[in-house]
MDAnalysis code that builds the backbone (N, CA, C; Angstrom):
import MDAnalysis as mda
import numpy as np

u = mda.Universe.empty(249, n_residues=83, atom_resindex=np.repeat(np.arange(83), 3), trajectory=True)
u.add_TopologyAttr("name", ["N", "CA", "C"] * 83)
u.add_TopologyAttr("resid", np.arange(1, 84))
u.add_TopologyAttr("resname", ["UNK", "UNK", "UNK", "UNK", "UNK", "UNK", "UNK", "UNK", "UNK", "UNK", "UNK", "UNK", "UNK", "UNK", "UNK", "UNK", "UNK", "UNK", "UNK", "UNK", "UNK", "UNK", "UNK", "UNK", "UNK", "UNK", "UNK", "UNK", "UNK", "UNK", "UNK", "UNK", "UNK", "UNK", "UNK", "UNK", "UNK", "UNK", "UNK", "UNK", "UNK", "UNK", "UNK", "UNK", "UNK", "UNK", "UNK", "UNK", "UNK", "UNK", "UNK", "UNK", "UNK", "UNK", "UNK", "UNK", "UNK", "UNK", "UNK", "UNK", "UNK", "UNK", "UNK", "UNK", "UNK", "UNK", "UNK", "UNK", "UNK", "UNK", "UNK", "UNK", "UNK", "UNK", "UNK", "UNK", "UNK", "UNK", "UNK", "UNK", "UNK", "UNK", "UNK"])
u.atoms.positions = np.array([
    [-57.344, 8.903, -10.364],
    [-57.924, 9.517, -11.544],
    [-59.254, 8.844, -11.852],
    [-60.189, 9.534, -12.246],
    [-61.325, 9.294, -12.690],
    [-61.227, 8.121, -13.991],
    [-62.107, 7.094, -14.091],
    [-61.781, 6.537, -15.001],
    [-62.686, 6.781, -16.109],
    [-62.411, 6.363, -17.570],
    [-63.194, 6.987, -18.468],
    [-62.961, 8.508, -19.102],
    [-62.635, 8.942, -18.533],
    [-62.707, 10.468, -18.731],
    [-61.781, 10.832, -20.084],
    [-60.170, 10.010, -19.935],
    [-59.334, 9.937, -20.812],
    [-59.607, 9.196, -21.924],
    [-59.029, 10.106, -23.585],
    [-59.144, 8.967, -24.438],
    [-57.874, 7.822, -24.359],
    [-58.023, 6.735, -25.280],
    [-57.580, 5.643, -24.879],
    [-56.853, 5.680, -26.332],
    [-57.076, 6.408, -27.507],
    [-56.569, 6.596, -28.598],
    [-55.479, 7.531, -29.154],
    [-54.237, 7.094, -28.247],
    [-53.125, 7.473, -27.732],
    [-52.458, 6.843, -29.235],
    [-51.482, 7.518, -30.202],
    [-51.105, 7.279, -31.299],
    [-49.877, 8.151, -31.603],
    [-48.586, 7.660, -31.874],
    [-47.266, 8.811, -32.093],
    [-47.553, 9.355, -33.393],
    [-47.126, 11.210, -32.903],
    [-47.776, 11.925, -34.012],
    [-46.399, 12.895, -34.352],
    [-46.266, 13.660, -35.113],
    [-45.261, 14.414, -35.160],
    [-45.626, 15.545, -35.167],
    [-44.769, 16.533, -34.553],
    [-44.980, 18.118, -34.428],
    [-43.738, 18.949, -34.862],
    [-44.802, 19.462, -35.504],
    [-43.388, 20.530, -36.015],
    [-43.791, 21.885, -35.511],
    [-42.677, 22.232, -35.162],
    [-42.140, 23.957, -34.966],
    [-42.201, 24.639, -36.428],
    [-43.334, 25.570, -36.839],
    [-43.320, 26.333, -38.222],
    [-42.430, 26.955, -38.182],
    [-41.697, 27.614, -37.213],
    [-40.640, 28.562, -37.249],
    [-39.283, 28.243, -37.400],
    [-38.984, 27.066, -37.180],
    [-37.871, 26.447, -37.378],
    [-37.737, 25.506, -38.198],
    [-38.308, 24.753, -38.437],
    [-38.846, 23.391, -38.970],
    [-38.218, 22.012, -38.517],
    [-38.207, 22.569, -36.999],
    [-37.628, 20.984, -36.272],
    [-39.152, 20.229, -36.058],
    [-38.910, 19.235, -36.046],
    [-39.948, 18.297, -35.659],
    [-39.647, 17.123, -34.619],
    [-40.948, 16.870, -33.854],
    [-40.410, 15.921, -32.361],
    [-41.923, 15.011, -32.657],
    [-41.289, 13.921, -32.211],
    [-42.430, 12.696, -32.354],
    [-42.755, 12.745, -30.967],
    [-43.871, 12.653, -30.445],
    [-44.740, 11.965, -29.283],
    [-45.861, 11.463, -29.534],
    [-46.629, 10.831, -28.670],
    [-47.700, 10.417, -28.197],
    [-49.218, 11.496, -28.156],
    [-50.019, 11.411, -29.080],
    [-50.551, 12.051, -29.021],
    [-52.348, 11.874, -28.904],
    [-53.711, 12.372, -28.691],
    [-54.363, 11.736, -29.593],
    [-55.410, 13.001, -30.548],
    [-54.668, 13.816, -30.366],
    [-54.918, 15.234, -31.805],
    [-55.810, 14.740, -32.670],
    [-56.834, 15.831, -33.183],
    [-57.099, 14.950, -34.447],
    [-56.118, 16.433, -35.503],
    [-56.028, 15.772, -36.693],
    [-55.288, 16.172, -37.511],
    [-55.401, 15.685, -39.205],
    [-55.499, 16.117, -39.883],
    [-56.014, 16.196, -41.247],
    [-54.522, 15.941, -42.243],
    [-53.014, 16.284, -41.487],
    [-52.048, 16.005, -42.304],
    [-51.410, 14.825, -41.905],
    [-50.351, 14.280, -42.651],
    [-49.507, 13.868, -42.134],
    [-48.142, 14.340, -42.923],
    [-47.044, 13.343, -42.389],
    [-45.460, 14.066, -43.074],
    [-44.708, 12.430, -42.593],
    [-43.493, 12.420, -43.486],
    [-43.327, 11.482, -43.086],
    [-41.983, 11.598, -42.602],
    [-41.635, 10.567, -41.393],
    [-40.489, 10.844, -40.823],
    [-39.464, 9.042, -40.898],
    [-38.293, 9.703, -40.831],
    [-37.645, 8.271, -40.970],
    [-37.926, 7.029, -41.376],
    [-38.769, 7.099, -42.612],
    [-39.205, 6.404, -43.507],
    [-40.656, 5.854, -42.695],
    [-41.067, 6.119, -41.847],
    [-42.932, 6.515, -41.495],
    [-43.270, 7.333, -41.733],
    [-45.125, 7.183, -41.509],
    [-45.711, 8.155, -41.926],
    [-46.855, 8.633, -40.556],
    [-46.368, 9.617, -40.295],
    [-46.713, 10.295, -38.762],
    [-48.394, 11.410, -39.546],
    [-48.777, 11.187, -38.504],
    [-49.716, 12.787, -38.372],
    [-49.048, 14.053, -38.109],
    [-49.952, 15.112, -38.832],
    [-48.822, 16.225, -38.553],
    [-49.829, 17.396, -37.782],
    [-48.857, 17.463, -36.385],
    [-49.439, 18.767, -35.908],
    [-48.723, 19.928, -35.641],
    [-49.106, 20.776, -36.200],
    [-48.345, 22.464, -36.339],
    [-48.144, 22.866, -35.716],
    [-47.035, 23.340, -34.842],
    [-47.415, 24.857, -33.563],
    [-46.268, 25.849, -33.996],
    [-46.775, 26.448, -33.564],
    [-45.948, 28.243, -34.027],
    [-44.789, 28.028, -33.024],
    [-44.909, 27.469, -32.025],
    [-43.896, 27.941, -31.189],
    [-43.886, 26.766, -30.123],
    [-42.437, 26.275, -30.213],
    [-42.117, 25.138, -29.483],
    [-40.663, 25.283, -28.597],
    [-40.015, 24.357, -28.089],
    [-38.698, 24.340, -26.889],
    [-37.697, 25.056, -28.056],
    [-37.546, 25.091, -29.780],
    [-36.756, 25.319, -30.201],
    [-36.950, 26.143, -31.083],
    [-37.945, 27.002, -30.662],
    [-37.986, 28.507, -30.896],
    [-38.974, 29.366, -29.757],
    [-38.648, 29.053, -28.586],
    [-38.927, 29.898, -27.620],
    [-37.869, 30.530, -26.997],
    [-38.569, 31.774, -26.834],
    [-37.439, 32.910, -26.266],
    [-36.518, 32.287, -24.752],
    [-37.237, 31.940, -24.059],
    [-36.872, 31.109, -22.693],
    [-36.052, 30.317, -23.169],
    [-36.016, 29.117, -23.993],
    [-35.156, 28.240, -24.048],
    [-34.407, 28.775, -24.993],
    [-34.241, 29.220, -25.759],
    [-33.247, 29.628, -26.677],
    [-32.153, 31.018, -25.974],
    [-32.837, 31.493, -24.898],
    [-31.959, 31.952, -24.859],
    [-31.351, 33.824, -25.456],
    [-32.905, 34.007, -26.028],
    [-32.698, 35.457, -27.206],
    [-33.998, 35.728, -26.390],
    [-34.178, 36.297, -25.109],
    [-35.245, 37.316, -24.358],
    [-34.593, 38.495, -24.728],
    [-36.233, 39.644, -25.155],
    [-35.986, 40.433, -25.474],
    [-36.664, 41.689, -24.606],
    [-35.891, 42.077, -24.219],
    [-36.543, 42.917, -23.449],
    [-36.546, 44.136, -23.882],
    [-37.793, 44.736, -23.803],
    [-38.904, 45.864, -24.355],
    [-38.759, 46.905, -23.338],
    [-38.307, 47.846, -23.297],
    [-38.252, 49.111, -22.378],
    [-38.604, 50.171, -23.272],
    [-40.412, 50.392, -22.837],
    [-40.831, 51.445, -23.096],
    [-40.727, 53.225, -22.449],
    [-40.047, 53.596, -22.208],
    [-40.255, 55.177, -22.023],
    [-39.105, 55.455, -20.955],
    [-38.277, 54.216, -21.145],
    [-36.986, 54.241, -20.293],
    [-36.940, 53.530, -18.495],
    [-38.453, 53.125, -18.775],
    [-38.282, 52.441, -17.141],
    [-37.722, 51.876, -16.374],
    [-37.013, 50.689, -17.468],
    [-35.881, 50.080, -17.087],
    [-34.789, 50.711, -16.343],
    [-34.273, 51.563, -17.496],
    [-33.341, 52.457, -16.616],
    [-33.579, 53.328, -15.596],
    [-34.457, 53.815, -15.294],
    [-35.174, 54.748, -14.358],
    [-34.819, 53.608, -13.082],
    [-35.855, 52.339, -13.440],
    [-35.244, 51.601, -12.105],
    [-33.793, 51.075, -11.873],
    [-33.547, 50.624, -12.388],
    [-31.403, 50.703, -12.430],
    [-30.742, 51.540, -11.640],
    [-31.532, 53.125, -12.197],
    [-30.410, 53.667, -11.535],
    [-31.174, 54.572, -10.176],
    [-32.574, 54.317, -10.249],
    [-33.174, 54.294, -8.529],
    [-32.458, 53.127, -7.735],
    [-32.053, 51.777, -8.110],
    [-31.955, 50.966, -6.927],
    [-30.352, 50.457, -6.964],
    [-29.617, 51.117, -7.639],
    [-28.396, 50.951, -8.028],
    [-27.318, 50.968, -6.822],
    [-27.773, 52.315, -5.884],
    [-27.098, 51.800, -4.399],
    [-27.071, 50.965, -3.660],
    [-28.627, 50.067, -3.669],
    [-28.683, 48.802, -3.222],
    [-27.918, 47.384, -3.608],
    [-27.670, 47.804, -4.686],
    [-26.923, 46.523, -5.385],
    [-25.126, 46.575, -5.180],
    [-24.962, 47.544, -4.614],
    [-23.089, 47.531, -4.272],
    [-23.340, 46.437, -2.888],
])
């Protein structure tokens, strides 16, 4: 790795999931204007809409969108193949 390139102002920050309101501490070096405090510290706070515990992938709730019936159209085109 190139040296220099990285900052060196590596600091544990907290992130929260808006959608859930779990929050996970790491290593970060964000800049960030809040903080929140966790287990009696006081972390920086960075927001994201969407994290491991409200994503469709990990959670587990994919939703699948079948517009104009394609889905089924292919189902039951390749349906002999699948016996």
């Amino acid at each position: 790795m190139k040296k220099g390139i990285h900052p060196e102002s590596y600091r544990m920050c907290a992130f929260k999931d808006m959608g859930t309101g779990d929050i996970v501490l790491n290593k970060s070096c964000a800049n960030t204007k809040e903080t929140i405090e966790v287990d009696g510290a006081e972390y920086p706070l960075i927001k994201m809409e969407i994290s491991m515990f409200s994503h469709p992938f990990y959670t587990g709730k994919v939703k699948l969108i079948d517009t104009a019936g394609r889905v089924d159209k292919f189902r039951n085109r390749y349906a002999k193949f699948s016996k």
